[in-house]
C-alpha positions in Angstrom: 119.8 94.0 112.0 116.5 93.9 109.9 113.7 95.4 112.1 110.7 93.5 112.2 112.0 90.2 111.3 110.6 88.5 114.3 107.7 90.1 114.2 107.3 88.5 110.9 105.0 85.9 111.6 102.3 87.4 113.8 102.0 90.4 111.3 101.1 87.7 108.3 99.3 85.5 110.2 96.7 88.5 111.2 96.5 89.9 108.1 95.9 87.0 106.2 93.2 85.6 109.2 92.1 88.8 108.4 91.2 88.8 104.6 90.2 85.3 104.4 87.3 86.1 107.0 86.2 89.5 105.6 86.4 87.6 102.1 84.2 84.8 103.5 81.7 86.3 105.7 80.8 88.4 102.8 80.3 85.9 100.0 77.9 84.7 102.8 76.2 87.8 103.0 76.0 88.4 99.4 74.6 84.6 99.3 72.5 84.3 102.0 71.0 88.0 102.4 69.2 88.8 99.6 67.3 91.3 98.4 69.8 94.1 99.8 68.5 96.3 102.2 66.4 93.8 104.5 67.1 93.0 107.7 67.9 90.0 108.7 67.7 89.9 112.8 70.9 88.0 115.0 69.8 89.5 118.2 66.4 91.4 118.0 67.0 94.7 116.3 70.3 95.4 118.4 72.5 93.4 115.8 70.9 92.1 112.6 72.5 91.5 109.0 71.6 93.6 106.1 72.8 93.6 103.1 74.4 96.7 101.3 76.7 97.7 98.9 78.8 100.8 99.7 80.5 102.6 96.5 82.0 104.9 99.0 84.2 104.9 101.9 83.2 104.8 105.8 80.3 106.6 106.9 79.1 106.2 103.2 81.5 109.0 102.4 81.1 109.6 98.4 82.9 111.4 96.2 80.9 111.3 92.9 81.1 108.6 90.0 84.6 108.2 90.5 84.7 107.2 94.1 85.9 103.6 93.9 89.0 104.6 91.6 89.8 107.4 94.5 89.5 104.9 97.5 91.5 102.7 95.4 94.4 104.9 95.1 94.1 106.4 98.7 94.4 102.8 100.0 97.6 101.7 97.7 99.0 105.0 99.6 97.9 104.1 102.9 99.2 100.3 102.9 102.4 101.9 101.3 102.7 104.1 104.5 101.8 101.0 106.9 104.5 98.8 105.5 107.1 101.5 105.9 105.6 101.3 110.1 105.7 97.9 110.1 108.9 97.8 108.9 110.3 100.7 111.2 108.7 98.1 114.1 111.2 96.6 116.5 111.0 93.4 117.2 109.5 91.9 119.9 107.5 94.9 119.5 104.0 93.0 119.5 101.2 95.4 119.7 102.8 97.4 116.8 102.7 94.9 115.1 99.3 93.4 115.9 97.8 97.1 114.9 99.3 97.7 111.7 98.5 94.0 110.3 94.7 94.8 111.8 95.0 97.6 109.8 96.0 96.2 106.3 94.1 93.3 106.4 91.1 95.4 106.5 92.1 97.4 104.0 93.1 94.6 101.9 89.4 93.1 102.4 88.0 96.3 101.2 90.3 96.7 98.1 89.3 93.2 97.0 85.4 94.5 97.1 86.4 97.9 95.4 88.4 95.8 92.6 86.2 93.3 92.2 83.5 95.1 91.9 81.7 99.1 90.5 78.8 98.0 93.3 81.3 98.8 96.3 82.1 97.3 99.2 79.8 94.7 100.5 78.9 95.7 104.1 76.4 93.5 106.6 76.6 94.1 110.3 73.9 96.4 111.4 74.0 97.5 115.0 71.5 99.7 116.7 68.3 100.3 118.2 65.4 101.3 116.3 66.2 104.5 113.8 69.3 105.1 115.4 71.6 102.4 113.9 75.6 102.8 113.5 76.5 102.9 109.6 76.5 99.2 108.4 80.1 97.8 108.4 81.5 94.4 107.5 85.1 92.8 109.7 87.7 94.6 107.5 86.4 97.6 108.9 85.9 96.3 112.4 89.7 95.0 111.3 91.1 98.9 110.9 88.8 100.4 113.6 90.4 98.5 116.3 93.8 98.2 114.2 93.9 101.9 114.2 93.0 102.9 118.0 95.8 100.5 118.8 98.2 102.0 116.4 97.3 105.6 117.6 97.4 104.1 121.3 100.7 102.7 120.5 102.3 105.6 118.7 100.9 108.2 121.3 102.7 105.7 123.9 106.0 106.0 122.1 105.6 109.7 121.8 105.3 110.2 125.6 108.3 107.9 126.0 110.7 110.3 123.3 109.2 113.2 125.3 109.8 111.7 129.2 113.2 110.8 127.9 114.0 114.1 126.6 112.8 115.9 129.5 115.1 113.3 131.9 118.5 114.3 130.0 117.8 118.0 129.5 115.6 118.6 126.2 118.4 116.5 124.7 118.7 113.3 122.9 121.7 110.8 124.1 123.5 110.9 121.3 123.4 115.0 120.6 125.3 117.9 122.8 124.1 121.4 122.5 125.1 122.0 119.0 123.9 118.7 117.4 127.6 117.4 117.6 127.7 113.5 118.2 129.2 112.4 121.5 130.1 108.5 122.1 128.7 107.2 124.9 130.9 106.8 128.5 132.8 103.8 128.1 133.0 103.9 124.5 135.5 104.5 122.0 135.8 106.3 118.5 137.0 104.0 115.7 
């Protein structure tokens, strides 16, 4: 059985709702937000739109001139490890699922900006109060912020289930004895 397979289209329908509103709501910002750098307030100075451009990754993390060509590469390596989870996910397995599309769409939405262009990523949401304001952001990155809590939440969950489960038959998987021989289980019967 293929894992994943009904899982199939919640995982594409995320991750595409995903890029085409990161792709959208920042054309609108680059359209309607101009000259970078002003702010633009939704609600006071709690939440306002400003305009920036960030050659870096989160937290304006930079690594020098060739930045964008090294978050390029360290996303193709991430999304290659996040297909491998999604396809090790089980089906029915929802959450999984849900975090690791979360995940790559955001990442996708902020590959398109470091492809498309040497400026960086377009960010726009400004939270804060006064001079203390969180690093401006755009929704791919709200997309992997929540996208990763819930993948760590979810993997930390299946962790504690391997451990409870190991500690209920003995420190020893099902299918292993002592010596890492395999045993069939009762009722079974070799072939």
């Amino acid at each position: 059985m293929q894992r994943g397979r009904a899982n199939t289209p919640l995982f594409w329908t995320v991750l595409v709702v995903v890029v085409i509103a990161d792709v959208i709501t920042k054309a609108i910002a680059v359209y309607s937000l101009l000259p970078q750098r002003i702010p633009h307030e939704l609600i006071g100075e709690a939440v306002r739109f400003t305009l920036v451009y960030n050659p870096g990754a989160a937290f304006g993390l930079h690594l020098g001139e060739y930045s964008r060509w090294i978050f390029m590469a360290l996303t193709a390596a991430a999304l290659f490890i996040l297909g491998r989870l999604y396809r090790a996910t089980r089906d029915g397995d929802l959450l999984r699922t849900l975090a690791v599309a979360l995940v790559c769409g955001g990442a996708i939405g902020n590959l398109i900006d470091r492809i498309r262009s040497a400026q960086g990523v377009v960010d726009f949401i400004d939270v804060g109060f006064g001079d203390t304001r969180w690093p401006t952001f755009n929704i791919a990155d709200m997309a992997v912020s929540i996208g990763a809590f819930l993948l760590a939440w979810v993997l930390w969950g299946e962790e504690n289930v391997t451990e409870s489960s190991s500690i209920a038959d003995g420190g020893q998987t099902p299918a292993t004895d002592n010596i890492g021989a395999s045993r069939a289980a009762p009722g079974s019967s070799d072939n």
